[in-house]
C-alpha positions in Angstrom: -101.3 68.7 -70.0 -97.7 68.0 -70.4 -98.2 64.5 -70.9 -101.1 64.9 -73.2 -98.7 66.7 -75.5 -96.2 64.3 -75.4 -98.4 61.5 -76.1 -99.8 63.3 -79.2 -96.2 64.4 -80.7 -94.5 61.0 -79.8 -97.8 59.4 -81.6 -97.6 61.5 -84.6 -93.4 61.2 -85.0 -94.0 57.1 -84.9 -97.4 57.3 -87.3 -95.1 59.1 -89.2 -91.9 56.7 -89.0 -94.5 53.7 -89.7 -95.1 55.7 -92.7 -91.9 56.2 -94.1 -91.0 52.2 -93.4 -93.9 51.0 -95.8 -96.1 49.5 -93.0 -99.3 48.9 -94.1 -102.0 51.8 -94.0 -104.6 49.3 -91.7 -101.6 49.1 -88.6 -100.0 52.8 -89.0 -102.6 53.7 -86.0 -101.5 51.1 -84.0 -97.5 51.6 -85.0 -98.6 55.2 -83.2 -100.0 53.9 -79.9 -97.2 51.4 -79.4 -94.6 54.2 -79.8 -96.4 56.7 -77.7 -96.4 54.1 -75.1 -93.0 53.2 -75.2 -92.1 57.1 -75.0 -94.6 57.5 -72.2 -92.8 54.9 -70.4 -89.5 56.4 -71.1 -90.8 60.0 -70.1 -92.5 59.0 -67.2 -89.3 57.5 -66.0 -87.0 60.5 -66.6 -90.0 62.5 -64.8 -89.4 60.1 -61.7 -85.1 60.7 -61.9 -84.5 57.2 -63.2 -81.1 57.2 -65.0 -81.6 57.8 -69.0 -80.4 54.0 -69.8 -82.6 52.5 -67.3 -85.8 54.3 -68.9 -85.0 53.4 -72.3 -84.6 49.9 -71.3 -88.1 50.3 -69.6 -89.6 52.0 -72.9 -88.2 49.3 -75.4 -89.5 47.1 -72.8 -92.9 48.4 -73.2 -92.6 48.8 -77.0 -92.0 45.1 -77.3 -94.8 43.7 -74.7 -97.1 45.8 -76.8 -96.0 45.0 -80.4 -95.9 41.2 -79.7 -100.0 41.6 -78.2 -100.4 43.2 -81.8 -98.5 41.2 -83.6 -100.3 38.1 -82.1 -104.0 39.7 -82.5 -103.2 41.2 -85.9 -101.4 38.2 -87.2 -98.7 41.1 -88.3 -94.5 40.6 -88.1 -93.6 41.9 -84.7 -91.0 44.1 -86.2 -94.0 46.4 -87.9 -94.4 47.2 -84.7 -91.0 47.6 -83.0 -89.1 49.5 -85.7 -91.4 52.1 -85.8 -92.0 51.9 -82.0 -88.6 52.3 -80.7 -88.2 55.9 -82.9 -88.8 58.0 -80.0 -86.2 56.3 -78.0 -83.6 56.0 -80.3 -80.8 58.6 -78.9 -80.0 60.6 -81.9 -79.4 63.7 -80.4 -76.5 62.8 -78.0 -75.0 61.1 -81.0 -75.3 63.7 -82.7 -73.8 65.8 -80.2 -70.8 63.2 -80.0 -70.1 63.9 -83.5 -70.2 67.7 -82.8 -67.9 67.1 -80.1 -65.5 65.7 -81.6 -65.7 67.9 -84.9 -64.7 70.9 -82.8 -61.9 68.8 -81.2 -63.4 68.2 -77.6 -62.8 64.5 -77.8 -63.3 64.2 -74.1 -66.9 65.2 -74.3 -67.0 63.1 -77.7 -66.2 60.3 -75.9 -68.9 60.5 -73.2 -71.7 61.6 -75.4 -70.9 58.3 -77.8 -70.7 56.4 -74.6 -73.9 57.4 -73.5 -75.6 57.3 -76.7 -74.0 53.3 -77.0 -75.2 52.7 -73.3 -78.8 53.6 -74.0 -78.7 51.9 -77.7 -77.8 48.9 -75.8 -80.5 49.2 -73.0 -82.8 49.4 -76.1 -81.5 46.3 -77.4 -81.7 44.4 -74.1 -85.4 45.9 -73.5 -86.4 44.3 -77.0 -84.8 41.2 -76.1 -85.9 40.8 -72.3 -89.4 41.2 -73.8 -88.6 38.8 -76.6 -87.8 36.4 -73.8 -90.3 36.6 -71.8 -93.4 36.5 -74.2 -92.0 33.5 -75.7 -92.1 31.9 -71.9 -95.7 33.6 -71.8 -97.2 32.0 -74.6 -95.2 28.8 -74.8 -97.2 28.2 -71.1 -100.4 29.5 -72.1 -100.1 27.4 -75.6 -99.3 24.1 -73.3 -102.5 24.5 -71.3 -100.8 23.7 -67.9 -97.7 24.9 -66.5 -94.4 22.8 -65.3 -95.4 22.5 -62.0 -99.0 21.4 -62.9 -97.5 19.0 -64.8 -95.2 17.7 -62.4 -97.6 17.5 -59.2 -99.9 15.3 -61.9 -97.1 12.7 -62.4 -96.7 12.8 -58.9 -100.3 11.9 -58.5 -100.3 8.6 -60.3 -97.3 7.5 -59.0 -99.2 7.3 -55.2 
């Protein structure tokens, strides 16, 4: 039941985000799912003790496989997709904690709340990017009709 919810709220808070950043009405829906996935990801990680960096890398990870599949099928910009999709993940609260933190003159904890929320920012970053990467190899193979090796045992061929 606890994962139903979390599905339904983390779908609702991206709809919602996809709203508020102009994407068109026809791929809200869709802005939904891939954020719900990404946070599934990210939840199901953190249910599992992975480290709070690690399972936002995972969930931007996740975000981006399934945003460039959209994007591809609905001939849409990729970054409909991702903007809205990485909302859950984003770490707002611990920043905002940091900034509390240091308000009240606790610059200690400050300092490792913005750490933290900088560390997971970045494994956001490098989740979109490592996707990015890797769908370009993806479809750059597929697109070619035959991989290097294929292509290289062929030469081979008429050489003997």
């Amino acid at each position: 039941m606890d994962y139903i919810i979390q599905i339904i709220v983390s779908f609702i808070a991206t709809a919602c985000f996809g709203i508020i950043f102009n994407v068109p009405i026809k791929r809200v829906f869709f802005c939904g799912i891939v954020g719900a996935m990404g946070w599934i990801v990210y939840y199901v990680s953190i249910q599992r003790e992975i480290d709070p960096v690690q399972a936002s890398f995972l969930g931007a990870f996740a975000v981006a496989i399934a945003a460039h599949v959209l994007a591809k099928k609905y001939k849409t910009p990729m970054i409909v997709f991702n903007v809205s999709g990485i909302i859950p993940l984003v770490p707002g609260g611990i920043a905002y904690n940091a900034m509390r933190s240091a308000v009240e003159n606790d610059y200690l904890v400050s300092i490792q709340y913005g750490f933290k929320a900088f560390m997971i920012s970045g494994a956001i970053a490098m989740g979109l990017a490592f996707a990015e990467v890797l769908m370009q190899l993806i479809f750059k193979a597929r697109d070619s009709g035959r991989s290097r090796f294929q292509h290289v045992r062929k030469k081979h061929k008429r050489l003997l």
